[in-house]
C-alpha positions in Angstrom: 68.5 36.7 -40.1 67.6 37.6 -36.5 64.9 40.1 -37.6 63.6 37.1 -39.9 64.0 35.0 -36.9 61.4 37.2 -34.8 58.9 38.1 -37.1 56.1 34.8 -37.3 54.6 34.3 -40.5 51.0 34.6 -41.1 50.9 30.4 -40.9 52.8 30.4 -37.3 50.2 33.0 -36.3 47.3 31.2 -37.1 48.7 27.9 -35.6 49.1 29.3 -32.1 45.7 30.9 -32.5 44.4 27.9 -33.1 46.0 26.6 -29.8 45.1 28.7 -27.9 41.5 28.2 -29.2 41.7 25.2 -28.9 43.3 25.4 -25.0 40.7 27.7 -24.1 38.1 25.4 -25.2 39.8 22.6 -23.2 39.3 24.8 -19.9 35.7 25.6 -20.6 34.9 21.7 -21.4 36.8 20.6 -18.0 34.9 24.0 -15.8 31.8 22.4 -16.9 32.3 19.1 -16.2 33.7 19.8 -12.6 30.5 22.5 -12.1 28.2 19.3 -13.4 30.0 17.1 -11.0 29.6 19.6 -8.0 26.3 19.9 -8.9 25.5 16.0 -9.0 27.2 16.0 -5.6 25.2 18.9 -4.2 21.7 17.3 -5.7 23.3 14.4 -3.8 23.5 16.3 -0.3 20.5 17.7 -0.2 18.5 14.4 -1.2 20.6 12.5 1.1 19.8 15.5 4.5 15.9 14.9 2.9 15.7 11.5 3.3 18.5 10.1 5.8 17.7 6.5 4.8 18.5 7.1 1.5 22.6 5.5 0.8 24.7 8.3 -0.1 26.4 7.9 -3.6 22.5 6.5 -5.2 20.6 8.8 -7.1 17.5 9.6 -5.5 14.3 7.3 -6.4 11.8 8.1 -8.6 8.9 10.1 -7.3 6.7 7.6 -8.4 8.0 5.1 -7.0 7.5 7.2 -3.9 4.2 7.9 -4.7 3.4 4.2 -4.9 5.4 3.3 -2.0 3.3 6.1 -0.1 -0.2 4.6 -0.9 0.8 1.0 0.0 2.0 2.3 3.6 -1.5 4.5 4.0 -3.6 1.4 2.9 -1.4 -0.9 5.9 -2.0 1.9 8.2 -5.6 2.3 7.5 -5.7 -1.4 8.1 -3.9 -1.3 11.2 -6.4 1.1 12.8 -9.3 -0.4 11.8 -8.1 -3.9 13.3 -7.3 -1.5 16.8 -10.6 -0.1 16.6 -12.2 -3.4 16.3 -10.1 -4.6 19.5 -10.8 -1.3 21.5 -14.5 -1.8 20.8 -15.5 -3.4 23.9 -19.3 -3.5 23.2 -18.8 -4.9 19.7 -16.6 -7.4 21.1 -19.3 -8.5 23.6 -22.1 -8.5 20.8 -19.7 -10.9 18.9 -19.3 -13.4 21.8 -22.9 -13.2 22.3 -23.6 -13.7 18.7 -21.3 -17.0 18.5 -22.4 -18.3 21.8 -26.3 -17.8 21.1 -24.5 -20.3 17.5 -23.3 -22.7 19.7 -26.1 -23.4 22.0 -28.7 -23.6 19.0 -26.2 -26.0 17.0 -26.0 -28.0 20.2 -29.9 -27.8 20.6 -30.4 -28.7 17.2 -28.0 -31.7 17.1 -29.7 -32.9 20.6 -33.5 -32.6 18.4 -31.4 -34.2 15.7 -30.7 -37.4 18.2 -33.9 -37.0 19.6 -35.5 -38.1 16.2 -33.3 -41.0 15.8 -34.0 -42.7 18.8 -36.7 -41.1 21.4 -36.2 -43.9 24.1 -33.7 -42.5 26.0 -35.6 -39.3 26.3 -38.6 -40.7 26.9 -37.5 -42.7 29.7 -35.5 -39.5 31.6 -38.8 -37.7 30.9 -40.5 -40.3 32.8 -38.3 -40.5 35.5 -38.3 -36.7 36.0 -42.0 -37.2 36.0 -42.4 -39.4 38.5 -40.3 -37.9 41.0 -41.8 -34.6 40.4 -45.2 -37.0 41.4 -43.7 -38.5 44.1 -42.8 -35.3 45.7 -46.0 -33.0 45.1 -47.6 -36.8 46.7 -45.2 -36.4 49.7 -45.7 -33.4 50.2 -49.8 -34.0 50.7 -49.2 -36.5 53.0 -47.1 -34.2 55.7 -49.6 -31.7 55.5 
């Protein structure tokens, strides 16, 4: 019975085959996933030492995204140097001033002709005035001679 005992039969040999098979399959599924998972944490590292801001344990944003992101930060920048241009542009600055004084004084001139037209007395009269004391002075001035 003991040399019955040792000897497997053909069945008991293919079941432990089988195990084993099916061990050894076991191993290679769990060695992948743990080289997957070092590899996610490696992708990880190196995105996270490439861009410090980014929060380690997020995947790293699309490069689209980025791309987008990029373009919307060059167009503020361009702006921002065109307004410090504009600032540091001393003679353009002055040309401006110059332009919206020379605005002023001809809205003020033409709102004064405006008033003028409306009622001419009071002009009239100081035009009189200035008149006659120019007069009086030129008449003055005769007499001391």
């Amino acid at each position: 019975m003991s040399e019955a005992k040792s000897k497997d039969t053909p069945a008991d040999e293919e079941s432990t085959e089988a195990t084993k098979a099916k061990g050894k399959q076991e191993k290679e599924r769990n060695d992948s996933a743990l080289r997957q998972k070092a590899e996610e944490k490696q992708a990880e590292q190196e995105a996270h030492e490439a861009d410090p801001d980014q929060p380690e344990g997020q995947p790293p944003p699309d490069p689209d995204q980025l791309r987008g992101e990029i373009a919307e930060t060059r167009e503020g920048l361009g702006d921002t140097v065109e307004a410090l241009a504009a600032k540091a542009d001393v003679k353009g600055q002055a040309k401006e001033k110059a332009e919206q004084q020379k605005a002023r004084a001809q809205a003020k001139i033409d709102q004064t002709a405006g008033q003028v037209k409306e009622n001419p007395t009071p002009v009239a009269a100081i035009a009189g005035g200035a008149l006659a004391a120019l007069l009086l002075v030129l008449f003055l001035k005769r007499r001391n001679s």
